[in-house]
Each structure stands twice: as structure tokens, then as C-alpha cells.
MDTraj code that builds the backbone (N, CA, C; nanometers):
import mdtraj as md
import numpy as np

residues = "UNK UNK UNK UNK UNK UNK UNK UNK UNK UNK UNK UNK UNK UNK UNK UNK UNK UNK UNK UNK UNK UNK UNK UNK UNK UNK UNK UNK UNK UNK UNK UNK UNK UNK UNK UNK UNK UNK UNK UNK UNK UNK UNK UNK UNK UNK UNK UNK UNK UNK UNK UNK UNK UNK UNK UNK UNK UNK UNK UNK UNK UNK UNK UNK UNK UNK UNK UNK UNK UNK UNK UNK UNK UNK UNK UNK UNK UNK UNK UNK UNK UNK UNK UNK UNK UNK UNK UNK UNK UNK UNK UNK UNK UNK UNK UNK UNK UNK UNK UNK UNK UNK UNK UNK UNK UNK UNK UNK UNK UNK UNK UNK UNK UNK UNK UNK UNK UNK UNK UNK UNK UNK UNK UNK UNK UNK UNK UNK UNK UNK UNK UNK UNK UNK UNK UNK UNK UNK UNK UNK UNK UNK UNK UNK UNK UNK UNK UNK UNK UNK UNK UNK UNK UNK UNK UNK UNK UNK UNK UNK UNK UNK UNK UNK UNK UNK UNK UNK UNK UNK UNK UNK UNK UNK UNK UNK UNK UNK UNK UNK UNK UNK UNK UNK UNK UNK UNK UNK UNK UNK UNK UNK UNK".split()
xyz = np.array([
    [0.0847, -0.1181, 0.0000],
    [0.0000, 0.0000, 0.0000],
    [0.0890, 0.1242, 0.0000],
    [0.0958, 0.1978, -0.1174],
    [0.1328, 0.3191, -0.1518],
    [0.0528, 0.4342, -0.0963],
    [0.0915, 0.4863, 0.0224],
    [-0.0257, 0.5680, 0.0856],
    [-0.0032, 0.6893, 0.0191],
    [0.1732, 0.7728, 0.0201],
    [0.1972, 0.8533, -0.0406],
    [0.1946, 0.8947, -0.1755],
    [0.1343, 0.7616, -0.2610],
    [0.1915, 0.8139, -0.3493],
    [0.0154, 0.8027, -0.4025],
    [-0.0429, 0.7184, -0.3431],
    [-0.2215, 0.7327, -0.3463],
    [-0.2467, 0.8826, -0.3149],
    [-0.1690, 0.9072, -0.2178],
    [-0.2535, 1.0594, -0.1994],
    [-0.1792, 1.1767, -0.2945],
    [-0.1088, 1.1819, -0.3227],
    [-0.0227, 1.2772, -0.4355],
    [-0.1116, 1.2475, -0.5710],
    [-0.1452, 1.1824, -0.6006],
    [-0.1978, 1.1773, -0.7022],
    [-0.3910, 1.1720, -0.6926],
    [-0.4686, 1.1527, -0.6511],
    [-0.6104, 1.2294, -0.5902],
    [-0.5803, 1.3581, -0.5222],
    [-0.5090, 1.3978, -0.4658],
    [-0.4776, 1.5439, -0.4090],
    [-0.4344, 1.6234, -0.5660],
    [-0.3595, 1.6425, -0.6528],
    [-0.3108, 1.6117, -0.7357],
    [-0.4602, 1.6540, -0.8379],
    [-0.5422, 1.5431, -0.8595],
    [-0.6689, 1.5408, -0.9309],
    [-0.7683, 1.6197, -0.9105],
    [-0.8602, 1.6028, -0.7653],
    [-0.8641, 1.7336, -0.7305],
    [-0.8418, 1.8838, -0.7789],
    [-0.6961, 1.9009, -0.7365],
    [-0.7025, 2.0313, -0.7809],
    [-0.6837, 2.0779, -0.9109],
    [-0.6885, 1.9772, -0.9916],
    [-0.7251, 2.0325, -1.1344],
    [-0.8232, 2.0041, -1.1898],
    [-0.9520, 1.9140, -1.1075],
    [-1.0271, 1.8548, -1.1856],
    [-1.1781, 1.8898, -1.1201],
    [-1.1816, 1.9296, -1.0080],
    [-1.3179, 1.9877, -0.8840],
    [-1.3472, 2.1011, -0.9882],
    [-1.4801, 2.1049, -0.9951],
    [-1.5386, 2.2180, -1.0599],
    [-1.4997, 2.3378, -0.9509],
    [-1.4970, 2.4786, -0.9465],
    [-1.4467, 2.5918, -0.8889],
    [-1.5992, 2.6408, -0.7939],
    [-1.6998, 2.5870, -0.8609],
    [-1.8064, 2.6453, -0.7731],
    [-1.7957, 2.5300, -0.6226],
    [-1.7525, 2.4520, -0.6358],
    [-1.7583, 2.3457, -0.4873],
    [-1.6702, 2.4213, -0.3837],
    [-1.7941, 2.4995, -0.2867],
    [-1.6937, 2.5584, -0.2375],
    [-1.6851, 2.5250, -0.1023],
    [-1.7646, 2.4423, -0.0558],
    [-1.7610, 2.3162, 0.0710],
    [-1.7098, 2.2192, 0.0245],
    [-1.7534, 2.1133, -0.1007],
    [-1.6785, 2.0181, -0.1323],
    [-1.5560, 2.0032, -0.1832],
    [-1.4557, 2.0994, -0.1486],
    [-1.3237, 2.1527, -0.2492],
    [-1.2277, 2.0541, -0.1645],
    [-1.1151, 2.0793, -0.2400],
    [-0.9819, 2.0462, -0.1656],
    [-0.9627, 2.0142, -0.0016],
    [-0.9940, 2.1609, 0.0213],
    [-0.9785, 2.1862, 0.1787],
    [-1.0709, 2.1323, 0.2290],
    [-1.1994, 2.0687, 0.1947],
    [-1.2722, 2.0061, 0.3102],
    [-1.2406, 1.8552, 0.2784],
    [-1.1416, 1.8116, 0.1666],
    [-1.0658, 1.6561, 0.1877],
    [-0.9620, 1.6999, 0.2325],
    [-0.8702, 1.7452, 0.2884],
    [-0.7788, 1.7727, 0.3343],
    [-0.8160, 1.8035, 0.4999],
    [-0.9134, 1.8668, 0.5326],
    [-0.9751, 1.9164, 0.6359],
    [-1.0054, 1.7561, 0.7386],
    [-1.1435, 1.6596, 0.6073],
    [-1.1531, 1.5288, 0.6779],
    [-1.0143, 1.4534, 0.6818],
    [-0.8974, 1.4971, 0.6140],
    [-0.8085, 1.3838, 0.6806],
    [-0.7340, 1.4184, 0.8099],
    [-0.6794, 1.5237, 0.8336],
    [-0.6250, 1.5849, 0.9448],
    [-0.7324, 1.5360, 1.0411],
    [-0.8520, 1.5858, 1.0217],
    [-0.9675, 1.5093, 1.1583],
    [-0.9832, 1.3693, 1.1614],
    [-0.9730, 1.3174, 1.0694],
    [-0.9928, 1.1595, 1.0898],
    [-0.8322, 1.1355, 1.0984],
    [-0.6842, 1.1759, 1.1073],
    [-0.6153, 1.1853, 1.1769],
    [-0.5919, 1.1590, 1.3497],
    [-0.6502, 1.2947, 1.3778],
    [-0.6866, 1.3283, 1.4846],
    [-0.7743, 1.2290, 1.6014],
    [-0.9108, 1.2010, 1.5567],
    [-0.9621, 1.1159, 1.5959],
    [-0.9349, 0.9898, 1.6171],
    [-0.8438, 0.9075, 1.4758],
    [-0.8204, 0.8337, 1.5403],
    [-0.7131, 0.7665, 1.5944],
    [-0.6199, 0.8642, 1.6643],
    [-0.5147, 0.8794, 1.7346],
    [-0.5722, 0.8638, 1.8786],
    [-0.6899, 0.9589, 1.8970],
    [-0.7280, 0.9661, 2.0326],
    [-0.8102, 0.8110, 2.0433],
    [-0.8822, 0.7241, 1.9536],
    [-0.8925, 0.6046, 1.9298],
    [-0.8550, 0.4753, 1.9435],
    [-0.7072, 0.5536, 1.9507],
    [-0.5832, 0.4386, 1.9876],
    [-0.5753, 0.3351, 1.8078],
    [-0.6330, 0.4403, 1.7100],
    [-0.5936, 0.3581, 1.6187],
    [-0.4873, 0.4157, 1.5295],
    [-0.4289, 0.3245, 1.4692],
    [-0.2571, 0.3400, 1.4198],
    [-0.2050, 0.2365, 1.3168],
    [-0.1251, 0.2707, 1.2583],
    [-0.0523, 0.1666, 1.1591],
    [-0.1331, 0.1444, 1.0851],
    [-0.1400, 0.0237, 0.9923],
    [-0.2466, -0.0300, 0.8650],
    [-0.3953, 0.0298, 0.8933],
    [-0.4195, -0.0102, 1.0435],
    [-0.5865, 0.0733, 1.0113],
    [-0.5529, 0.2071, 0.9933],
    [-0.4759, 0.3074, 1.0367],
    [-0.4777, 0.4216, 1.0053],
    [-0.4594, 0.4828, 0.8553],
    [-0.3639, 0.3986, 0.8152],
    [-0.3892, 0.4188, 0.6577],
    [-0.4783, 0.4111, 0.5629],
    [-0.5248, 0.2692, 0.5760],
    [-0.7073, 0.2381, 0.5399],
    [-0.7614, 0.3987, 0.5296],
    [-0.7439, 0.4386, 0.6684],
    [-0.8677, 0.5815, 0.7343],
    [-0.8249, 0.6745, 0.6361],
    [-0.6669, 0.7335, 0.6476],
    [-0.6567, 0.7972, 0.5541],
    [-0.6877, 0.7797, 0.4025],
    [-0.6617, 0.7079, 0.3438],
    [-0.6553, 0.6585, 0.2069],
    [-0.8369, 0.6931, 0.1958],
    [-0.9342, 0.6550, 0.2794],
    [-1.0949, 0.6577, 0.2588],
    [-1.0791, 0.8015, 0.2316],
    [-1.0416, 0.8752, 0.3729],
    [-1.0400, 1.0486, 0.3543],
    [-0.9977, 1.1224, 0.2501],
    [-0.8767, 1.0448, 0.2100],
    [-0.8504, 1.1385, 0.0652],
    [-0.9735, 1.1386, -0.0661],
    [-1.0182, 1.0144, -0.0229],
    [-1.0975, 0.9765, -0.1889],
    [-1.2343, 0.9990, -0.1438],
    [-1.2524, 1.0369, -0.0161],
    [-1.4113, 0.9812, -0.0147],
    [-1.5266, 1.0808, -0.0906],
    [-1.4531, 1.2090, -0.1371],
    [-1.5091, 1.3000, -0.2062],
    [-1.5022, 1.3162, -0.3506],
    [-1.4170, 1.2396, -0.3689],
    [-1.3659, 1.2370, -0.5551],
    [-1.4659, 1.2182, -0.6671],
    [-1.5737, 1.1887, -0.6088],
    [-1.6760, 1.1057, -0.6747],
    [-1.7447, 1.2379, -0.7414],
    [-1.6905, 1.4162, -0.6491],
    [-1.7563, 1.5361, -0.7110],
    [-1.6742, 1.5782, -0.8292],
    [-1.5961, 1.4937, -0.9131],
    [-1.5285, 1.4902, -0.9836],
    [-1.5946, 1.5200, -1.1128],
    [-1.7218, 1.3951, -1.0973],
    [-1.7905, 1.3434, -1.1667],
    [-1.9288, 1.3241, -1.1379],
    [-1.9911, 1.3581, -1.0433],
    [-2.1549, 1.4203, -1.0396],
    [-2.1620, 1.4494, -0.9060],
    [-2.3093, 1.5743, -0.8700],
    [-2.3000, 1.6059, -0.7218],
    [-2.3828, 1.4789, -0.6467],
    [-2.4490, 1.4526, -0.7129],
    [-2.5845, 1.3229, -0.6809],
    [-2.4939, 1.1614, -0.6969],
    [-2.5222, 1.1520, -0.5793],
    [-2.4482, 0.9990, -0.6024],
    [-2.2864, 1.0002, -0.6127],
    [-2.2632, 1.0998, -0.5443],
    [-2.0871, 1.1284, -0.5265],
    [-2.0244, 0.9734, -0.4750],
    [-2.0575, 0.9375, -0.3740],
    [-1.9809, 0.8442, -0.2879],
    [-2.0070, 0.7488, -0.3685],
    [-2.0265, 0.6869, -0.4346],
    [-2.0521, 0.5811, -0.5439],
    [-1.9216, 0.5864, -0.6571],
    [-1.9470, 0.7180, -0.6910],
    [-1.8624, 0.8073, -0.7823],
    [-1.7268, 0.7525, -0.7375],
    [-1.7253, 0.7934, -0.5759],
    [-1.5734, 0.7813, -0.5047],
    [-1.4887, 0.6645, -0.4920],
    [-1.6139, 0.5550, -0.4749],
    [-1.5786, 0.4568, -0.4499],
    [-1.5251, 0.4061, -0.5978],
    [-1.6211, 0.3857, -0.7018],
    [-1.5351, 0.4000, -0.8236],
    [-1.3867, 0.4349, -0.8821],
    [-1.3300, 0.5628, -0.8636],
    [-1.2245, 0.6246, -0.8608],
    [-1.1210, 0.5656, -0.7916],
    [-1.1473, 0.5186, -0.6644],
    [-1.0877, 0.4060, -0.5588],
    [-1.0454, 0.3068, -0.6072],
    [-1.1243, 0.2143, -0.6370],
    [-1.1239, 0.0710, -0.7269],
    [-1.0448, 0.1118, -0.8722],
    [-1.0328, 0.1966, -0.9400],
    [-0.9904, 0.2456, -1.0043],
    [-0.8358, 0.2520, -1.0218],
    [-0.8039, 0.3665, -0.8990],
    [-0.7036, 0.4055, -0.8963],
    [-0.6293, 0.3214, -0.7854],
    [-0.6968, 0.2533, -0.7094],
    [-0.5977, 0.2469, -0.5702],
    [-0.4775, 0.1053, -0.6155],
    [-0.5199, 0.0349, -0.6586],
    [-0.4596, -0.1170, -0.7397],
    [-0.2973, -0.0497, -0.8061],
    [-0.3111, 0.0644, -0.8582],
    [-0.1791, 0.1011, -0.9144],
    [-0.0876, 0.1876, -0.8247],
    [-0.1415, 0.1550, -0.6451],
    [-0.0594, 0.1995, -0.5994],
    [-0.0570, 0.0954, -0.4795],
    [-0.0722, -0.0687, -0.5257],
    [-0.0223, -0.1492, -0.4512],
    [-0.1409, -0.2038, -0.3438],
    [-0.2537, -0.1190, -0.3420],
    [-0.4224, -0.1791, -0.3060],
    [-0.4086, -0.3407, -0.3438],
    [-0.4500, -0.3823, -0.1980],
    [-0.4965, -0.4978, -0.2443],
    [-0.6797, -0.5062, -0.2641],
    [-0.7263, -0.6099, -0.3261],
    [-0.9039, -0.6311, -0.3349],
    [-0.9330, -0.6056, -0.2108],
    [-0.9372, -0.6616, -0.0671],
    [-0.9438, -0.6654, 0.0276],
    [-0.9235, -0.5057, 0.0981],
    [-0.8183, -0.4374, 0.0656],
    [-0.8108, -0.3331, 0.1320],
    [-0.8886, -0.2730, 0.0297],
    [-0.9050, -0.2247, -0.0645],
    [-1.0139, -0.1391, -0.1189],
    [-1.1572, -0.1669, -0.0921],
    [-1.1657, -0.2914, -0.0693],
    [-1.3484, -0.2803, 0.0204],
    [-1.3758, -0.2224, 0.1176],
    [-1.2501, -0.2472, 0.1837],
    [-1.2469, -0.1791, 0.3357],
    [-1.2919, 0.0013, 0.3027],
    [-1.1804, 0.0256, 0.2179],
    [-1.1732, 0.1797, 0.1789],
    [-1.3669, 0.2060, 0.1157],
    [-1.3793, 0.1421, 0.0935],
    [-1.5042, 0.1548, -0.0151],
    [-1.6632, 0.1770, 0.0711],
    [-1.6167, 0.0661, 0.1981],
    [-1.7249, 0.0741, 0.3267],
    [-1.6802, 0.2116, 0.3755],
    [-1.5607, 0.2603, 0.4231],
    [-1.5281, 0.3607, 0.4802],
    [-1.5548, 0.5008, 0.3908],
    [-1.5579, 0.4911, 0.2660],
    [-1.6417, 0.5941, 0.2324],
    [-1.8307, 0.6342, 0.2473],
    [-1.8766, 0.4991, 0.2217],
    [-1.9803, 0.4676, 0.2196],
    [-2.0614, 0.5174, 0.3325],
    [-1.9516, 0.5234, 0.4765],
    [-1.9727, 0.5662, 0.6045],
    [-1.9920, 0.7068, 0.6082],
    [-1.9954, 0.7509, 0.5495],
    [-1.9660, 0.9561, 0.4720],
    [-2.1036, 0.9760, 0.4676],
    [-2.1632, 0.8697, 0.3832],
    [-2.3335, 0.8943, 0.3335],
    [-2.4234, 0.9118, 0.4016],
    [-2.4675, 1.0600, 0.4365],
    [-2.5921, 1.0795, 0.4834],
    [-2.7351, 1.0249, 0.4769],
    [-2.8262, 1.0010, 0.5493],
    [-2.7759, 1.0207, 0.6913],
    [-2.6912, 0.8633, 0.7074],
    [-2.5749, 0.8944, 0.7921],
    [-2.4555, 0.8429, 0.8297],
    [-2.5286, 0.7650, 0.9110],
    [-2.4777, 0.5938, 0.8711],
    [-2.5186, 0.4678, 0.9421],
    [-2.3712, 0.4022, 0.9562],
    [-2.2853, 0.4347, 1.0384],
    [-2.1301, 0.3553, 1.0217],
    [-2.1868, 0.2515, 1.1253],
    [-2.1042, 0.1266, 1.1077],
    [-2.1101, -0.0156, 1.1705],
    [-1.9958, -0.0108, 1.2345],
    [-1.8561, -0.0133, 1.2199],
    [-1.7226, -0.0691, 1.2653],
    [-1.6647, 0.1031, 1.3242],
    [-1.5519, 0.0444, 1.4038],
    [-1.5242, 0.1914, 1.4436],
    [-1.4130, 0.2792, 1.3453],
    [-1.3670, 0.2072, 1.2819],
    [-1.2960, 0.2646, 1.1661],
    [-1.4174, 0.3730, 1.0916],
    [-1.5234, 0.2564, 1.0338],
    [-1.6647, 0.3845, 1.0043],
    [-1.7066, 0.4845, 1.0803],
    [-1.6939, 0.4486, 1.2049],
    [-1.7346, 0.5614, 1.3071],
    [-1.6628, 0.6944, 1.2686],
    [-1.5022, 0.6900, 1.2583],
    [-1.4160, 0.7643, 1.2869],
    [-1.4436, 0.8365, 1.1716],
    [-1.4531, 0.8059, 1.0253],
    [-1.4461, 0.8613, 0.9191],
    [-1.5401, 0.9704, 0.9245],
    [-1.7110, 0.8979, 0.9705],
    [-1.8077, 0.9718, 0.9573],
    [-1.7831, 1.0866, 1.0907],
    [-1.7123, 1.0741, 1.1529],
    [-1.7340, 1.2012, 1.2803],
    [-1.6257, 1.2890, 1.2548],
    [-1.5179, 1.1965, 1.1215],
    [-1.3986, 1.2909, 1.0528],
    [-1.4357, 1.4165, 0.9658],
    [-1.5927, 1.3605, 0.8961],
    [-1.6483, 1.4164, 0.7736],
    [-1.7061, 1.5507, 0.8234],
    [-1.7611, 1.5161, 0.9487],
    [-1.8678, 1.6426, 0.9932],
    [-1.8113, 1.6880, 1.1075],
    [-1.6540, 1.6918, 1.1084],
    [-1.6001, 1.7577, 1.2575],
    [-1.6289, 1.9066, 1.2223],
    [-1.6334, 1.9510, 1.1666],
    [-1.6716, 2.1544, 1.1752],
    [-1.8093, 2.1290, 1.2208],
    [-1.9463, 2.0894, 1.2181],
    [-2.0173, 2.1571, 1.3134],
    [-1.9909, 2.1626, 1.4361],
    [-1.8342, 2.0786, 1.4975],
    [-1.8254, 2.1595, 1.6205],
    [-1.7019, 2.2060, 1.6919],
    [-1.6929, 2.2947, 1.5642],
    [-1.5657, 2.4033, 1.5655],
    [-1.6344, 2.5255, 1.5825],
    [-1.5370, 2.6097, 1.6025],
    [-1.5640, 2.7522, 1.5300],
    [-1.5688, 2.7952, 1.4268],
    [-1.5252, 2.7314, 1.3585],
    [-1.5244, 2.7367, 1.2317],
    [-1.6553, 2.7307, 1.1577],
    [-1.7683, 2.6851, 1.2181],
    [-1.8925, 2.6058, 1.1424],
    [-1.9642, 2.6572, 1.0889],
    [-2.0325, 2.8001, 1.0913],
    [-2.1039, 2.9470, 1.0290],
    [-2.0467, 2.9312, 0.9221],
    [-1.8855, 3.0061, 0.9167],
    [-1.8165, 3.0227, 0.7491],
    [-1.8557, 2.9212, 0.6965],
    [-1.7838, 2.7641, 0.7464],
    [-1.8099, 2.6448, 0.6363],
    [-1.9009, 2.6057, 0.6020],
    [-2.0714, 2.6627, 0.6636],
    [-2.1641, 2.6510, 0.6712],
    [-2.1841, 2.7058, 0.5695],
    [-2.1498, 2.8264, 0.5193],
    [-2.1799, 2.9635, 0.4698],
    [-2.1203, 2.9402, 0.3665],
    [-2.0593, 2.8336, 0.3493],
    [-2.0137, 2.7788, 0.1681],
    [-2.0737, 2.7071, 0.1343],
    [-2.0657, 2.6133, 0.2300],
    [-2.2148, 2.5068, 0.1502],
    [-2.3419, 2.5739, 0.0903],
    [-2.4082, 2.6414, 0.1559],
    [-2.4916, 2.7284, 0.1079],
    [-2.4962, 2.8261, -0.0503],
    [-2.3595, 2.8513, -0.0597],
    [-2.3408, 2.9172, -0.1638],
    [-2.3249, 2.7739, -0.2769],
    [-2.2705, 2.7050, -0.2579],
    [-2.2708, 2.5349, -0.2848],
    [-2.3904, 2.5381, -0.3395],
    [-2.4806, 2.4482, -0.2707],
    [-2.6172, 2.4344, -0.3097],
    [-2.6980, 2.5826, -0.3716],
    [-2.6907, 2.6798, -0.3647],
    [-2.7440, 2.7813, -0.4327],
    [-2.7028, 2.7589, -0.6212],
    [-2.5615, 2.7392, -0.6087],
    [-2.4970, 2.7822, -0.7437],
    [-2.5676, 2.5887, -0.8014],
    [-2.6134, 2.5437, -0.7127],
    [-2.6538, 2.3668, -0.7639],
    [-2.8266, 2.3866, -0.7729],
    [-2.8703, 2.5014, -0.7999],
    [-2.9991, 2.5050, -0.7901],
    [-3.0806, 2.5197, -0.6950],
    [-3.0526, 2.4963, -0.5790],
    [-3.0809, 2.4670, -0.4456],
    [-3.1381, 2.6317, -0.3939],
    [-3.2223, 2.6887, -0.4152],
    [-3.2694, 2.8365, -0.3413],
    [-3.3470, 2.7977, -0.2531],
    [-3.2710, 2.9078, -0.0960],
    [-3.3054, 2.8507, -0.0261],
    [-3.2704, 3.0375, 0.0478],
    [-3.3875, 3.0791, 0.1178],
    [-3.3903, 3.1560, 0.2350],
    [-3.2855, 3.2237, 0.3019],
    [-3.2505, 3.2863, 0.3779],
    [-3.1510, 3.2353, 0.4926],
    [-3.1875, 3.1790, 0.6080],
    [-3.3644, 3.2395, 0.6296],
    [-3.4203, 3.1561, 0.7202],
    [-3.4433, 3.0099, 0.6820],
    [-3.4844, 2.9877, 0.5902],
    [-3.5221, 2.8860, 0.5360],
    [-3.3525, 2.7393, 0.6004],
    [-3.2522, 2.8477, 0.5320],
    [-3.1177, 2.8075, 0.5643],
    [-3.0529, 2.7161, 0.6920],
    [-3.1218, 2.8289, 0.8564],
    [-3.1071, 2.8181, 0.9212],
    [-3.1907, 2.7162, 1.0305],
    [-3.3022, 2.7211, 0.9214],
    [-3.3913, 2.5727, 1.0037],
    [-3.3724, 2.4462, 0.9445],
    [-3.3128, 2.4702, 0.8221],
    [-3.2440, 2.3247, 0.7361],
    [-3.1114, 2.2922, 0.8178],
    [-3.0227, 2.4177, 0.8958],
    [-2.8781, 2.3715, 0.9885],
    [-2.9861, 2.3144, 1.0767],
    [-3.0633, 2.4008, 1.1631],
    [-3.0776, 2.3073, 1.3021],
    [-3.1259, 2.2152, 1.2850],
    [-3.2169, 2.1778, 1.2057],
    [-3.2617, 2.0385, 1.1976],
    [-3.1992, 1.9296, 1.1668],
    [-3.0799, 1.9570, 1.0729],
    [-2.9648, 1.8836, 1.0694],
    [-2.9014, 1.8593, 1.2092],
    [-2.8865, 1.9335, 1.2695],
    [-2.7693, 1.9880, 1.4043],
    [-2.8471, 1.9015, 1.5019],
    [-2.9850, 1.8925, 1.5231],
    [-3.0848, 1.8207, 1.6318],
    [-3.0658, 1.6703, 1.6330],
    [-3.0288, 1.6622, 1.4740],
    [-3.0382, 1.4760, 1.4269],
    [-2.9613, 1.4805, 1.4239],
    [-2.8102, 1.5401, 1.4527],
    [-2.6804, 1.4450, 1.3774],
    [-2.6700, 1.4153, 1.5354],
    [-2.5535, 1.2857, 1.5647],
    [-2.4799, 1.2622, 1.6530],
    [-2.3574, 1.2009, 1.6209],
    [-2.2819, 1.2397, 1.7126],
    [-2.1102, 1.1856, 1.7106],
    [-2.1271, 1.0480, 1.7292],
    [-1.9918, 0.9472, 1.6838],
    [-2.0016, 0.8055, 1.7024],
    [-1.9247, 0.7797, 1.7908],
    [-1.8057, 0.8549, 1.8014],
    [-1.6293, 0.8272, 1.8605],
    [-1.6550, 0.8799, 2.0142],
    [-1.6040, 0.8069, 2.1190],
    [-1.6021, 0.9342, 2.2300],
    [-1.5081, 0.9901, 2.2061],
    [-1.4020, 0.9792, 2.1341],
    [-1.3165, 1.1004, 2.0643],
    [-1.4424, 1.2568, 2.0496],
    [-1.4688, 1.2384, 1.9337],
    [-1.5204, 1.3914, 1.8553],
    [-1.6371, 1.3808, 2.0008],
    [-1.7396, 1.3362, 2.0392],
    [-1.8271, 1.3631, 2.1407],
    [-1.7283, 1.4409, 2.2592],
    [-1.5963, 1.4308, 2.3121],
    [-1.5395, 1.4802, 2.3506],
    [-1.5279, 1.6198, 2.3397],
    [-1.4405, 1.5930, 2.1877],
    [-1.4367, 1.7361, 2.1535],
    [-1.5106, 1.8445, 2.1136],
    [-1.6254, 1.8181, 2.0338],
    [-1.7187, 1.8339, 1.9387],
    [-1.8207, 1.8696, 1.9708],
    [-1.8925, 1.7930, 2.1053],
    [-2.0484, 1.7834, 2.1419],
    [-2.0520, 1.9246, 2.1901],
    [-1.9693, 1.9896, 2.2629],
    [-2.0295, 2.0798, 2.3398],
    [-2.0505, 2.1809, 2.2625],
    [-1.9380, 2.2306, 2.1577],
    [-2.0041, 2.3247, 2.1125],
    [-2.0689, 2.3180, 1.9677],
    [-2.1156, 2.1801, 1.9146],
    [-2.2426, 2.1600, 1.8688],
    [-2.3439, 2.2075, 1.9211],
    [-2.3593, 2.1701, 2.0047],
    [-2.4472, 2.2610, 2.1753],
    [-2.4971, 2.3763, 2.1687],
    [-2.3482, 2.4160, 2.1459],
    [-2.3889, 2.5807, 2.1301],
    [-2.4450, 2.6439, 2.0175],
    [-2.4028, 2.5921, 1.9031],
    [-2.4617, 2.6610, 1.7390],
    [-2.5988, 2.5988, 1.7385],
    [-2.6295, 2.4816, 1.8115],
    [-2.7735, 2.4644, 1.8302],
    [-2.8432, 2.6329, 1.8981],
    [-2.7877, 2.6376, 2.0148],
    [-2.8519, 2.7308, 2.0861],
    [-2.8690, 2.8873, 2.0109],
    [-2.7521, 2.8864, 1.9427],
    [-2.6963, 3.0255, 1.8179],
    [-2.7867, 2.9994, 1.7087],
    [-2.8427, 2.9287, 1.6567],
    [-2.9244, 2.9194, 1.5554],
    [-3.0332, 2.9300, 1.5822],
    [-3.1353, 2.8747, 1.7291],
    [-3.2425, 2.9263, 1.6982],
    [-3.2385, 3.0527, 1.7704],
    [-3.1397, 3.1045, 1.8102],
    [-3.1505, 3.2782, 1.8537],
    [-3.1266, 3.3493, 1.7396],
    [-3.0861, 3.3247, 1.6468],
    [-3.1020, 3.3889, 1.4964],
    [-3.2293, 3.3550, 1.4465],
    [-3.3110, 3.2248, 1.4714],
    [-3.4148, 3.2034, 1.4331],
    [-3.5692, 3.2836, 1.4782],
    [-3.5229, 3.3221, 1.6444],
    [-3.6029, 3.3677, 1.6961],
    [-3.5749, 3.5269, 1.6456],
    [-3.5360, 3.6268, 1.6210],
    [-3.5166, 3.7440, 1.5542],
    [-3.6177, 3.7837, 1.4965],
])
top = md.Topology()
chain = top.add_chain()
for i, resn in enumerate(residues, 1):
    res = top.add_residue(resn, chain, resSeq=i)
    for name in ("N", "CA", "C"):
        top.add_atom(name, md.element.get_by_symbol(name[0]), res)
traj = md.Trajectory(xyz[None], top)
């Protein structure tokens, strides 16, 4: 398994090949899920071959916007099977990679904790500070995809998202929950206005 040289080349693709309007699904939010699914699953206690697996899912699990917005992770998994074999993938480890994207797909049903990690890798900004701005691209995202939508309208499509999602890892529930917490509480005080 060529991890480096798997990711040089989808990192690589990416940035010449992502349409320019993806401005949540870009570069930086695969680059973003690998550092967090990094992160996570360090505090996990996971390492070595599974950690690579994790990474290798994170780099690709978005590639699939390469090639349509509907049915991306399909897309990804494709590209995977694709590409990963010429960098020393075995059959076996690309299923793995293939479930671990699959774990991405809303609404997020992960089974194994490797899935766990990915999916709480994917959606670690709703509980950053960060989560308004990155919020605030997606939006422009789905606008430029047809998608018109309010800002109120906007802001009851976050919380209702924000009410139903939950963390898998006590990693990200650690880090994450509380101030999920809070942009709950920040959203409907913008709501109430």
C-alpha cells in the first residue's frame, strides 16, 4: 500500500479537476476530513495499517464530485477501485476503503469503528468555530446547484440537521459535542429574531 503516493496523485486530481463552484466540497474540506480523521483516530488508539485504510478513505471519499454532485460516494468509491490497485491496493483493502467511504453517506449509518471515525472525521466543523463560514459555503454550494433557499429557510435546514446528527467516537463527542451545543442554541436565537 502506496499511501503517499495514493494521496499525491487524488490530491493532485482534485485540484485540477473539482469544478471551482464546490466551495464546501473543495480540496480543503478533503484535506480538512483527513487531518480530523487523523486526529480522531489517534485519540482512538488507532494506528498503523488501520490508520492508513482511514486515511486513504479520507482522501478519496469526495472524488466522486469529480464526476456528479448526486451519487458522489458511489462516484468515489469507483475512482478508488480504479485508482488504488496502481498503488499497490490490495481487493481486500479497497473494500475496506469503499465501506469507509460509504460511512460519509448521509444520513450516516457507520457499523465498525474505523466507520465511526471517518463519519465524525467528515462532519467535525459543526463543532468548531469554524462552522457558520463552512456553513456559509455550503450554502453558496447548493445555491450555485440550484438549491434556493432563504436564509431563514437556511437556518432551520442547519438546526434540523444539528438536532439529528450525533457523534459516534467518544473522541469527537469529547471534543465536538459541546459546542455543537452551542450553534444549536446560536441558531435558533437567529431564528427567533
Amino acid at each position: 500500500m502506496n499511501l503517499i503516493g495514493a494521496k499525491k496523485y487524488i490530491l493532485d486530481k482534485l485540484k485540477k479537476e473539482l469544478k471551482p463552484y464546490l466551495f464546501y466540497h473543495s480540496i480543503d474540506h478533503t484535506i480538512d476530513v483527513l487531518y480530523s480523521t487523523e486526529r480522531i483516530a489517534k485519540m482512538e488508539n488507532i494506528n498503523g495499517y488501520e490508520l492508513n485504510l482511514l486515511k486513504s478513505a479520507a482522501l478519496y471519499h469526495d472524488s466522486g464530485f469529480i464526476i456528479k454532485y448526486q451519487g458522489h460516494e458511489e462516484a468515489s468509491i469507483q475512482i478508488a477501485r480504479d485508482v488504488l490497485p496502481n498503488f499497490g491496493y490490495k481487493p481486500d483493502e479497497i473494500e475496506i476503503i469503499s465501506k469507509l467511504i460509504l460511512a460519509t453517506r448521509l444520513p450516516q449509518k457507520p457499523e465498525t469503528l474505523l466507520e465511526n471515525i471517518i463519519a465524525d472525521a467528515d462532519l467535525d466543523y459543526i463543532g468548531r468555530d469554524d462552522f457558520f463560514m463552512i456553513a456559509q459555503r455550503l450554502l453558496y454550494e447548493w445555491k450555485i446547484n440550484g438549491n434556493e433557499l432563504s436564509l431563514k429557510e437556511w437556518y432551520e435546514l442547519q438546526l434540523e440537521f444539528l438536532q439529528n446528527h450525533r457523534f459516534f467516537t467518544k473522541s469527537a463527542i469529547l471534543l465536538r459535542q459541546e459546542k455543537k451545543l452551542l450553534h444549536i442554541k446560536e441558531i435558533k436565537k437567529l431564528l427567533s429574531i
